[in-house]
C-alpha positions in Angstrom: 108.2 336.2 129.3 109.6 334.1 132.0 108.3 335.3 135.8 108.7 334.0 139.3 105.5 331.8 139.8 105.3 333.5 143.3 105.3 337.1 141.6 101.9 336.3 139.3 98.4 336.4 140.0 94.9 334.9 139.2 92.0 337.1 139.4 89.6 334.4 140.1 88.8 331.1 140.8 86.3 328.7 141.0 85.9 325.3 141.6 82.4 323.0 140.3 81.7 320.2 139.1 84.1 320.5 136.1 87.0 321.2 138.0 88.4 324.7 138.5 88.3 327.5 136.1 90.8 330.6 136.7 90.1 334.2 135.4 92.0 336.8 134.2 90.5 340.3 134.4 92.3 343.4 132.4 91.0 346.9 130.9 92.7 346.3 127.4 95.6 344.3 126.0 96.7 346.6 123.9 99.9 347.1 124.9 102.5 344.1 124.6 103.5 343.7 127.7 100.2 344.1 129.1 99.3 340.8 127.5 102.2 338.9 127.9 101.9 339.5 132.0 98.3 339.3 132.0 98.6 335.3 129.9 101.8 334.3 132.0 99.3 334.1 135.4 97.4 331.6 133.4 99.9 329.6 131.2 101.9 329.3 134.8 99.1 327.4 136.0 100.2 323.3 135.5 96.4 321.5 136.7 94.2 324.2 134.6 90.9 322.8 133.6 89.8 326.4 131.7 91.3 329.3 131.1 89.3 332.4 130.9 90.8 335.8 129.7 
């Protein structure tokens, strides 16, 4: 699934001594596309230290 970068969205971040971490908040994944739109936020994301889904 290839989006605009300016079209996604991160739930959450935050920043510590690790780096930053960036959450992705859904209900369910059941569907598909629900998955594939909620992941694309975090796999566009270049300078990720943690990814949490």
């Amino acid at each position: 699934m290839k989006k605009n970068v300016k079209s996604l969205e991160v739930d959450f971040m935050t920043e510590g001594l690790d780096g930053r971490q960036y959450y992705q908040v859904c209900e369910t994944v059941r569907d598909k596309n629900v998955l594939e739109r909620e992941l694309a936020s975090l796999e566009a994301i270049s300078n990720h230290n943690s990814n949490i889904f």
